[in-house]
LUMTORMI-119103 format. One record per residue: residue number from 1; residue in one letter; y, x, z of N, C-alpha, C in turn. Coordinates in steps of 0.1 Angstrom, whole numbers. Layout:
% LUMTORMI-119103
NODE;voza;kolgu;n_Y;n_X;n_Z;ca_Y;ca_X;ca_Z;c_Y;c_X;c_Z
NODE;NUM;A;Y;X;Z;Y;X;Z;Y;X;Z
...
% end
This chain:
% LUMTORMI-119103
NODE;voza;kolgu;n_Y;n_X;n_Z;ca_Y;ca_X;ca_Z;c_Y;c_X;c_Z
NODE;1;X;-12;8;0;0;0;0;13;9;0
NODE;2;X;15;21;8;25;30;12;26;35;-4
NODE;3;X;15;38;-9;17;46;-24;23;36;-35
NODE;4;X;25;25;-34;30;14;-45;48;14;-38
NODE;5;X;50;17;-25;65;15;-21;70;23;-21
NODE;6;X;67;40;-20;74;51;-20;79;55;-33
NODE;7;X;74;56;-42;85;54;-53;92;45;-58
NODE;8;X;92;35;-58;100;19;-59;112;25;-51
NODE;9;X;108;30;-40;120;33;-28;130;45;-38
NODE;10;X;121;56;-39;127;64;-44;134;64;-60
NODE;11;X;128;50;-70;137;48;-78;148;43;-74
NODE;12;X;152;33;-63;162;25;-56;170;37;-50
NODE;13;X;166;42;-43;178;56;-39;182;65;-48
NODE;14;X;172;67;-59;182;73;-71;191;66;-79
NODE;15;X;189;49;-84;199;42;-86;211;43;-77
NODE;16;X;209;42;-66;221;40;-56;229;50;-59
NODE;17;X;223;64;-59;230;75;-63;240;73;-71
NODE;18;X;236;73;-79;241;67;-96;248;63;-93
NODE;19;X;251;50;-89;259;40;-89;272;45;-78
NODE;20;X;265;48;-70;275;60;-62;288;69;-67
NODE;21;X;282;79;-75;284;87;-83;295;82;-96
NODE;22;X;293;72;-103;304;65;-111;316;57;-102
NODE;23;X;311;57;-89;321;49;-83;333;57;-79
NODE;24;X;328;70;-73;334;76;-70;343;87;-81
NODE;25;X;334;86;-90;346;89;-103;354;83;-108
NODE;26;X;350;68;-109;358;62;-111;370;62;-97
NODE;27;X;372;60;-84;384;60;-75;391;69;-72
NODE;28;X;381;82;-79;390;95;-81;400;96;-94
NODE;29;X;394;93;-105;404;93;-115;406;76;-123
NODE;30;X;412;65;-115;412;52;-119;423;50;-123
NODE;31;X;432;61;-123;447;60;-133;442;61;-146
NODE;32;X;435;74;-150;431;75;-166;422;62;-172
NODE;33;X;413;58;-160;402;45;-168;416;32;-170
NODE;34;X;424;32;-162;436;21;-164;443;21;-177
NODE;35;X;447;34;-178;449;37;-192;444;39;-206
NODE;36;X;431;43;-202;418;38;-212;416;25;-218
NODE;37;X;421;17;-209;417;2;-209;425;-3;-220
NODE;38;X;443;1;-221;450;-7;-232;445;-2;-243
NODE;39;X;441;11;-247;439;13;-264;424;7;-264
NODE;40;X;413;7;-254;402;-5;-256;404;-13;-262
NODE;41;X;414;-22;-252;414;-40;-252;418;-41;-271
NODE;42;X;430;-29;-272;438;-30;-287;426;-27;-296
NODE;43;X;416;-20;-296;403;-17;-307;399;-30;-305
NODE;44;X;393;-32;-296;386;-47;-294;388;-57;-299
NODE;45;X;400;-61;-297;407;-71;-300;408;-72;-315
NODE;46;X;420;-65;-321;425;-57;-333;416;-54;-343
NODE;47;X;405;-46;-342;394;-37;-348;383;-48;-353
NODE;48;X;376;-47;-339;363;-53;-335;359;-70;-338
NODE;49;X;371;-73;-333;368;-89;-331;373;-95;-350
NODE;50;X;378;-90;-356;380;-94;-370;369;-92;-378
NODE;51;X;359;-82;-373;347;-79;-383;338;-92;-381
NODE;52;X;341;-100;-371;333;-113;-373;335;-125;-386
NODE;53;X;346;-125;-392;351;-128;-401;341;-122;-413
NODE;54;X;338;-109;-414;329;-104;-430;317;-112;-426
NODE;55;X;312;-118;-420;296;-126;-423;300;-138;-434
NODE;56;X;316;-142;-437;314;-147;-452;308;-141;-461
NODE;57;X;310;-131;-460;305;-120;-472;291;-129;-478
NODE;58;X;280;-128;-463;270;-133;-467;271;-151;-466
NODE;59;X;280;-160;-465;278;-171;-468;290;-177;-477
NODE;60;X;286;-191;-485;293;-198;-492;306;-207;-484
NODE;61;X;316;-201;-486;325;-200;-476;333;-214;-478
NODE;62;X;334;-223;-473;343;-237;-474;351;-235;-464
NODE;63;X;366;-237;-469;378;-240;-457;376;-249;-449
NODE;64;X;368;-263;-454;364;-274;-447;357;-274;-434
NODE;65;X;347;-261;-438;332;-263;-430;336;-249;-421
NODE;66;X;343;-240;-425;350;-228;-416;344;-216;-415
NODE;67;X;344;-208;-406;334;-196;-411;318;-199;-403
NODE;68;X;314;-200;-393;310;-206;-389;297;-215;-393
NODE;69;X;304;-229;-404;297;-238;-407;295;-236;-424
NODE;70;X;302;-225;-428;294;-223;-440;275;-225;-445
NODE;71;X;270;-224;-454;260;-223;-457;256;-207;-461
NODE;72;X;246;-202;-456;242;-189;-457;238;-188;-471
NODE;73;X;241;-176;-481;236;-174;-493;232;-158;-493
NODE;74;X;228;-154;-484;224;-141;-483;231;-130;-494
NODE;75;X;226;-122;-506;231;-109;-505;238;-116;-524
NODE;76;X;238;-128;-524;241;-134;-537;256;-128;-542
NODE;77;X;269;-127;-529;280;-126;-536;276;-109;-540
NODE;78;X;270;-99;-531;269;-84;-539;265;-83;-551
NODE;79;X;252;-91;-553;245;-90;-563;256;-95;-575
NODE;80;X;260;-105;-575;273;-108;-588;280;-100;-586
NODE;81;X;286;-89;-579;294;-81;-578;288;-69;-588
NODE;82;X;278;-64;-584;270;-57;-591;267;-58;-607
NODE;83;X;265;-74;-605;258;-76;-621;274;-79;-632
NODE;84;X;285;-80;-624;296;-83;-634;303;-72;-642
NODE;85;X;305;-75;-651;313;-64;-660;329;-59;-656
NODE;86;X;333;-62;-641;346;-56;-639;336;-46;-631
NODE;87;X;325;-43;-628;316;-36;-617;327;-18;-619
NODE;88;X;320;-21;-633;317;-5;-636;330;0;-640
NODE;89;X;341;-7;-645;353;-5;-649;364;-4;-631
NODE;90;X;361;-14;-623;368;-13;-614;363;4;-603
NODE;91;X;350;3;-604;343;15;-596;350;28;-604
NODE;92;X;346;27;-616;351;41;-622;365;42;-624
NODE;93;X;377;34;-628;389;37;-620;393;39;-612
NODE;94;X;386;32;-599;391;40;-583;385;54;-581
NODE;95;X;373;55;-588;369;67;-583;376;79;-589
NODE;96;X;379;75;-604;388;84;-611;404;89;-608
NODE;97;X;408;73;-601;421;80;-599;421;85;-580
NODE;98;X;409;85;-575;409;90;-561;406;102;-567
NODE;99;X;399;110;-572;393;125;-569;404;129;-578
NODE;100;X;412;123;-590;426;127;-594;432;133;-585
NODE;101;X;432;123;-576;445;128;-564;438;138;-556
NODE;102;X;429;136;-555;425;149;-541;423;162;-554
NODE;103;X;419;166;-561;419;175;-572;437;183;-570
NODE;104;X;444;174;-578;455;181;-577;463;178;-565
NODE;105;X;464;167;-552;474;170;-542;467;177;-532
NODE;106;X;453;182;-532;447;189;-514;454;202;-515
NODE;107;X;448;209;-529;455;224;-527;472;225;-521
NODE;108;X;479;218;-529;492;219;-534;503;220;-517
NODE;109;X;497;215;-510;503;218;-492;497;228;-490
NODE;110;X;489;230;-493;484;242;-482;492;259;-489
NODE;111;X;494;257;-506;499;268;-511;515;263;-505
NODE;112;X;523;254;-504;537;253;-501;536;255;-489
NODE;113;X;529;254;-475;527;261;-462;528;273;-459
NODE;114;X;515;282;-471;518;295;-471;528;300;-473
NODE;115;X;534;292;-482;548;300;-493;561;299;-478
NODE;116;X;558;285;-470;573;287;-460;567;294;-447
NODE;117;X;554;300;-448;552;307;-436;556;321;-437
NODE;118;X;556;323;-446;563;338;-450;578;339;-454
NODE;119;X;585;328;-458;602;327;-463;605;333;-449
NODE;120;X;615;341;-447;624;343;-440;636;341;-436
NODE;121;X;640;336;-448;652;332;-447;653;320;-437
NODE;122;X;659;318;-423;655;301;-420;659;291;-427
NODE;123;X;674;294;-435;680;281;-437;675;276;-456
NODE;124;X;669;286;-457;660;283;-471;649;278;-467
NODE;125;X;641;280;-459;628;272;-454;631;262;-453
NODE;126;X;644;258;-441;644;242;-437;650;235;-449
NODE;127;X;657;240;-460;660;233;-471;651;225;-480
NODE;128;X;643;237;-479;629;236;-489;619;219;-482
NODE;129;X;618;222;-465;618;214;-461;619;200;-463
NODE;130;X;632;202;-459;638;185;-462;634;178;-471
NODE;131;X;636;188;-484;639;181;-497;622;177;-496
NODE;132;X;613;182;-495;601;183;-494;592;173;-486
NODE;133;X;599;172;-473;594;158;-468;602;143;-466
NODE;134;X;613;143;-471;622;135;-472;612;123;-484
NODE;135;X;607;125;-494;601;113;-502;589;108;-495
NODE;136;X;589;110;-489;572;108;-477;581;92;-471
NODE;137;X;593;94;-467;598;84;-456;603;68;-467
NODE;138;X;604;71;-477;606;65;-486;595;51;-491
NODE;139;X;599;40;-484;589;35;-489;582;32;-501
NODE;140;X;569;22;-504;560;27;-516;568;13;-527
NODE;141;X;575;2;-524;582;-3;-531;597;3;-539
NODE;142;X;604;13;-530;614;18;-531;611;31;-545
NODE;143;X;598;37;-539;594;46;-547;589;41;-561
NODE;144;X;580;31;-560;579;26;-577;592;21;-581
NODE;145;X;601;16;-576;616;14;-581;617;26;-593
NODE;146;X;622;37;-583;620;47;-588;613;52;-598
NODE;147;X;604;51;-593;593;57;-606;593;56;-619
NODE;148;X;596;35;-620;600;27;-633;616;32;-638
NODE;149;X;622;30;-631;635;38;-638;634;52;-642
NODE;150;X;629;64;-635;626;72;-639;621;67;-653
NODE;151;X;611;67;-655;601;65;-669;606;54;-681
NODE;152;X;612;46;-675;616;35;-684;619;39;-698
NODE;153;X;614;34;-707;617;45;-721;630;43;-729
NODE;154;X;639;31;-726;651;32;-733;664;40;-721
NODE;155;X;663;40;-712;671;43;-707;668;52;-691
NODE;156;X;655;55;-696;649;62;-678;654;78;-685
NODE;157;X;655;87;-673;662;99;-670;652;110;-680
NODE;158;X;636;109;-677;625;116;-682;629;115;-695
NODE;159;X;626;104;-703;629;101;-714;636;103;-722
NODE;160;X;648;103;-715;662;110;-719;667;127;-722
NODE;161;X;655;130;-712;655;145;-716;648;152;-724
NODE;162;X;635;142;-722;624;143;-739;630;143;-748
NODE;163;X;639;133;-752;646;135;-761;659;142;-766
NODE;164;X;665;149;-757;676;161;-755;670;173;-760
NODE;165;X;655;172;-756;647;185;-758;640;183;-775
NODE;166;X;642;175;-782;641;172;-795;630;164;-796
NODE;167;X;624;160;-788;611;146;-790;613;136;-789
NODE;168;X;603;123;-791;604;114;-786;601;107;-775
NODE;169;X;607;97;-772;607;84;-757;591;81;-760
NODE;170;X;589;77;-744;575;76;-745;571;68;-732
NODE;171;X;563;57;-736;565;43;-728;552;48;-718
NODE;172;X;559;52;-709;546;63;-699;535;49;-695
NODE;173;X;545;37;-689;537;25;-684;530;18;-691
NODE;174;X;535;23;-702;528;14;-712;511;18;-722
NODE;175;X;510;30;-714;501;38;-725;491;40;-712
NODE;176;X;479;33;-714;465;34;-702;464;48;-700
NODE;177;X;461;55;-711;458;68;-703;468;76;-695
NODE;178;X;482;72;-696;492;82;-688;493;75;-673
NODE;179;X;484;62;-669;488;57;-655;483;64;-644
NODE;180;X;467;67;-651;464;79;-636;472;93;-633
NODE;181;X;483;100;-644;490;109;-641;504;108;-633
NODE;182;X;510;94;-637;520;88;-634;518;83;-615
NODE;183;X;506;77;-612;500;74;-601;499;90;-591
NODE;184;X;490;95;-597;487;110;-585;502;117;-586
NODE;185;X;509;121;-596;517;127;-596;528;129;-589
NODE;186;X;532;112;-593;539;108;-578;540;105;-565
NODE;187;X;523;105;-564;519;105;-545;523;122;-545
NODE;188;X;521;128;-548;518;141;-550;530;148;-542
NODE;189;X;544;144;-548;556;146;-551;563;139;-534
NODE;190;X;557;125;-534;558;120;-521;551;126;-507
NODE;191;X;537;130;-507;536;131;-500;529;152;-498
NODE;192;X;537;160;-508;534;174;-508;542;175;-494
NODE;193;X;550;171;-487;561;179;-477;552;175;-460
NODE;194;X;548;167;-462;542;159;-451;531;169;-451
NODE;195;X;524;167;-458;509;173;-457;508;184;-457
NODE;196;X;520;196;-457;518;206;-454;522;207;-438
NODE;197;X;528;200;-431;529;202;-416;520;208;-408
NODE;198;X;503;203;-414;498;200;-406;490;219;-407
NODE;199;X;489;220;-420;486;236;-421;497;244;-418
NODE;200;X;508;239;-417;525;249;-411;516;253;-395
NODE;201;X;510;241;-387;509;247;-376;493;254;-373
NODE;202;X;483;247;-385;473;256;-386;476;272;-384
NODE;203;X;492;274;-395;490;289;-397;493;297;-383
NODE;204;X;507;288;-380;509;293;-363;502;298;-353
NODE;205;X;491;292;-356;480;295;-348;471;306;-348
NODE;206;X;473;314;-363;469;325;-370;475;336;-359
NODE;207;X;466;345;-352;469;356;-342;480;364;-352
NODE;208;X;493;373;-347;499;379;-351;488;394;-354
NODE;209;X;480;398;-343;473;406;-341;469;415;-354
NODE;210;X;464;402;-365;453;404;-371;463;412;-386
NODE;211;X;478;404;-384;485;405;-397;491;420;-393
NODE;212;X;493;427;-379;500;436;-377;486;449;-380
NODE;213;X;475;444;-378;468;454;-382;460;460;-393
NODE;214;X;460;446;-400;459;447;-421;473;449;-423
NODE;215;X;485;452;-419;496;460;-426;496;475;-422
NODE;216;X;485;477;-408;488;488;-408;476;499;-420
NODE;217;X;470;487;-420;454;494;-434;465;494;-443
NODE;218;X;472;489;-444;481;489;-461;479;479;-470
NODE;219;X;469;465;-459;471;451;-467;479;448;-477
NODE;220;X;480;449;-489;490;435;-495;494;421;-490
NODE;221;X;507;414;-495;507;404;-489;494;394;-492
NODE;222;X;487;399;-501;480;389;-513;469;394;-504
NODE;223;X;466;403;-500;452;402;-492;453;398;-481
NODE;224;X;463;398;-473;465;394;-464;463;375;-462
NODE;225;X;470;369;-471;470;350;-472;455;350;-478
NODE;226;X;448;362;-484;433;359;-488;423;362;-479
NODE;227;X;428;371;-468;413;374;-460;419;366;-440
NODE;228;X;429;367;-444;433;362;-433;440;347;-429
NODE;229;X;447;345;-435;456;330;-433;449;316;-442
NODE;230;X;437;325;-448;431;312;-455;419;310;-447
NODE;231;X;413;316;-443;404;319;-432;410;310;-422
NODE;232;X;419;314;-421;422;308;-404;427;292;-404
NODE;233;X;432;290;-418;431;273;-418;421;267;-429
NODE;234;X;413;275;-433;398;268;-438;395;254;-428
NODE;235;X;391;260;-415;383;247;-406;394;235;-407
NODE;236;X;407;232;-406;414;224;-411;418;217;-419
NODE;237;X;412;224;-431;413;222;-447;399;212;-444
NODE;238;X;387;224;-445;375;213;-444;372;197;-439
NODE;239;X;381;198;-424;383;185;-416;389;174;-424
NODE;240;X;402;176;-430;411;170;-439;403;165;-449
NODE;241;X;395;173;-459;388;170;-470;380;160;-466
NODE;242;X;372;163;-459;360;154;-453;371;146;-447
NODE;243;X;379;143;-441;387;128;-440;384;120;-455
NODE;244;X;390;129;-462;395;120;-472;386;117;-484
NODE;245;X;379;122;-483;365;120;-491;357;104;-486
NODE;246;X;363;105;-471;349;89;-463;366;80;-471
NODE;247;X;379;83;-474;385;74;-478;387;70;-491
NODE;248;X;373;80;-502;376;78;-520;378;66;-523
NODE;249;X;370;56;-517;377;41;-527;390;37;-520
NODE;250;X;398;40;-514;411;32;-509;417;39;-511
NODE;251;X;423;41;-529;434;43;-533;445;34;-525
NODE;252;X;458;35;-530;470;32;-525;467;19;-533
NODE;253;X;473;9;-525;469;-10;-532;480;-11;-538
NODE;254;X;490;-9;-525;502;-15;-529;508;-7;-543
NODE;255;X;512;4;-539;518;12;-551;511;10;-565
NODE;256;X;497;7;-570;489;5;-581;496;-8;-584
NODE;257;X;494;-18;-576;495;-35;-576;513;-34;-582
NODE;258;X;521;-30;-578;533;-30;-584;535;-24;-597
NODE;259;X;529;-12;-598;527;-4;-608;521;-7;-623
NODE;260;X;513;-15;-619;503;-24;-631;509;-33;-641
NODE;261;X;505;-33;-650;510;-43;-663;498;-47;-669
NODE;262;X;500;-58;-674;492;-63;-690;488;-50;-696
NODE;263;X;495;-39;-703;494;-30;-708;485;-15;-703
NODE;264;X;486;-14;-689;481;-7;-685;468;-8;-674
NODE;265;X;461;-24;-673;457;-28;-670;443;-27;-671
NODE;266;X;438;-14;-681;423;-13;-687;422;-2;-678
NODE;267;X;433;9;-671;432;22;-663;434;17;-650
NODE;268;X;442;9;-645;446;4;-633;442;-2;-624
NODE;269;X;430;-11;-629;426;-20;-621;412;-13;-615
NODE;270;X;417;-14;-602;407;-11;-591;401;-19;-581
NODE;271;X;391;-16;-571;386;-22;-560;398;-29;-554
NODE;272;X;404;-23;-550;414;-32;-540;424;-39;-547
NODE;273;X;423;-38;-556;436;-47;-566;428;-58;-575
NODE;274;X;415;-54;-578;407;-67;-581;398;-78;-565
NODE;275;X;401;-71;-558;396;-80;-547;412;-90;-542
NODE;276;X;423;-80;-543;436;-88;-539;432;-99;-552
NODE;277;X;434;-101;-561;435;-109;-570;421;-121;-569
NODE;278;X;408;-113;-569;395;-124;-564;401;-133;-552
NODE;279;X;408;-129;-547;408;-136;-528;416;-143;-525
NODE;280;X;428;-139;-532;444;-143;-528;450;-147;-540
NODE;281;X;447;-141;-552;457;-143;-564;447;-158;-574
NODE;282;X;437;-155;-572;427;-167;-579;433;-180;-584
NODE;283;X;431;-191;-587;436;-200;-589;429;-209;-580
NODE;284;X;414;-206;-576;405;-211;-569;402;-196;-559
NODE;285;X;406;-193;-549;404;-180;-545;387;-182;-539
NODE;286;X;380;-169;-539;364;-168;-537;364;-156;-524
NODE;287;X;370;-164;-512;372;-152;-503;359;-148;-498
NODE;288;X;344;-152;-499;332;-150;-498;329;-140;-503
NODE;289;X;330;-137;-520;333;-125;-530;342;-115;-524
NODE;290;X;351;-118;-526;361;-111;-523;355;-98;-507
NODE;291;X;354;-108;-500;347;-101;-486;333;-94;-492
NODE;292;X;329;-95;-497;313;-89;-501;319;-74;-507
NODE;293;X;328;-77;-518;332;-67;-526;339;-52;-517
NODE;294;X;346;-61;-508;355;-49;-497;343;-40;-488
NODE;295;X;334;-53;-486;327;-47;-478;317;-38;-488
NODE;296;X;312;-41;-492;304;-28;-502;315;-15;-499
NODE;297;X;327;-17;-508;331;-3;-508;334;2;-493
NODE;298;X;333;-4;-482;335;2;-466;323;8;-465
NODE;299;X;307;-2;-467;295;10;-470;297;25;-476
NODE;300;X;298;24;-489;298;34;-498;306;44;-496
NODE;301;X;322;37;-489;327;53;-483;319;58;-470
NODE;302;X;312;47;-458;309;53;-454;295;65;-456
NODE;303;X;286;61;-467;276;66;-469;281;83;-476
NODE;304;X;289;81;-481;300;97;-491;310;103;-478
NODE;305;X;311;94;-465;317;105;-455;301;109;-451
NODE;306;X;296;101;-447;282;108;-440;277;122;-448
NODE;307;X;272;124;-458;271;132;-472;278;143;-471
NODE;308;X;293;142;-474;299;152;-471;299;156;-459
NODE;309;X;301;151;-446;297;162;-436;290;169;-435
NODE;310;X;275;164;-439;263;170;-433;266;181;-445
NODE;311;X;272;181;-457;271;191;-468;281;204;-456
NODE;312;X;291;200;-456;302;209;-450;295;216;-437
NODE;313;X;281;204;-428;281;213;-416;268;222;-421
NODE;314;X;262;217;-433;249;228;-436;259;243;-443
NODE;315;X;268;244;-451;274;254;-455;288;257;-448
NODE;316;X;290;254;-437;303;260;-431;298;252;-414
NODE;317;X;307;259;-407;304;258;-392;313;244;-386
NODE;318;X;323;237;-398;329;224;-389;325;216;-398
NODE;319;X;324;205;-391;321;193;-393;329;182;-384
NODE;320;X;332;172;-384;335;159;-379;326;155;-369
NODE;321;X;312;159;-369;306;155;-359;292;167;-359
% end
């Protein structure tokens, strides 16, 4: 009988422990769990409790009957997603004009970081600066403003100089293939000053140690940003890329959606600008579709962030997790 209650006991006194032990962590530090609590309740709430909403995805969604009392149609709205002829045209747009942009804007900060980690001059750095992060703050309606005046072909600035320079005007908006250069180029432009901050303080971080003693080998500066200052914000670079790789299908909505025409409409149209239109713009909106389609591409980036990590942690030492 003693041998059936001596351990029962002794699981019971190691729970107590336990329970002990979080209590007391908890009364010792119950300012930080207090504070823990608001960005909780804000994911929770915010985050978490809206994902109850995508089970339209899987049912035939009536405003009448609510989300709720829909009828279940299991994996029917993906499968039409799949089998439709905007599949392959919306997929390969987004994809094209995402790795557009990571192609030519990833390098492009990290070489304009180097370039002001070395300027000396202060009041030329912070010029370079300004000018540099100043289109970042600029909103994405203000900026296609811009954009369209810029390009506009009877009277935009570009155009005007094409033709100063002895060519002709050239209807940038109007011609499919010039949208994905017009799109990256100008994020590019907006957001090169920003994106180098974040490697400005990578470099800071770079030991003085290392640079005072490859100058005293007789380093170049050129060996120097090659064996040393790229090195030292690689793990940074890596992190960054792997961000933005789990985000390939979420191009910019807004800025494409304003951007778009009748005309350029065969390059432009992507995931998030054909689901805006499935959901909300419809005549009869299919927010059931619409929800199935988003959610696919939330899978798919997350299956290409998964991928690239494990790629980044099997050939390099950081990873995201």
């Amino acid at each position: 009988m003693n041998q059936h209650i001596v351990p029962f006991s002794q699981g019971s006194k190691k729970k107590q422990l336990y329970l002990n032990k979080i209590f007391m962590s908890f009364k010792s530090s119950w300012q930080l769990y207090v504070m823990f609590l608001l960005p909780l309740m804000y994911i929770l709430i915010f985050k978490y409790y809206p994902m109850l909403g995508t089970q339209i995805a899987f049912k035939d969604y009536k405003l009448s009957k609510g989300i709720w009392g829909s009828e279940w149609v299991g994996l029917d709205h993906f499968l039409r997603f799949f089998k439709s002829y905007q599949f392959n045209r919306v997929v390969f747009n987004t994809l094209r004009l995402s790795l557009y942009a990571i192609i030519a804007g990833f390098p492009l900060p990290i070489i304009l970081a180097i370039s002001l980690n070395y300027t000396r001059k202060k009041t030329y750095k912070k010029l370079v600066q300004m000018v540099t992060y100043m289109p970042h703050f600029i909103s994405v309606v203000v900026m296609v403003g811009i954009i369209l005046q810029f390009l506009n072909p009877r009277y935009g600035m570009v155009n005007a100089l094409i033709v100063a320079l002895g060519g002709q005007g050239i209807d940038f908006m109007g011609k499919p293939g010039l949208f994905g250069s017009v799109y990256v180029w100008s994020g590019v432009w907006q957001n090169l000053g920003y994106g180098s901050i974040i490697y400005l303080a990578a470099l800071a971080g770079v030991s003085p140690e290392l640079h005072e003693a490859a100058i005293m080998d007789g380093a170049s500066l050129i060996k120097r940003i090659r064996h040393i200052d790229i090195p030292g914000i690689m793990p940074t670079a890596i992190i960054l890329l792997i961000m933005r790789m789990g985000h390939i299908l979420d191009v910019g909505f807004q800025k494409i959606l304003l951007l778009q025409n009748p005309m350029n409409l065969r390059t432009s149209e992507t995931i998030a600008t054909y689901v805006y239109k499935v959901g909300l713009q419809a005549g009869r909106p299919d927010f059931g579709y619409a929800t199935a389609i988003g959610l696919s591409k939330s899978v798919i980036s997350l299956v290409i962030l998964i991928l690239v990590n494990r790629f980044a942690k099997r050939y390099s030492e950081t990873s995201l997790w």
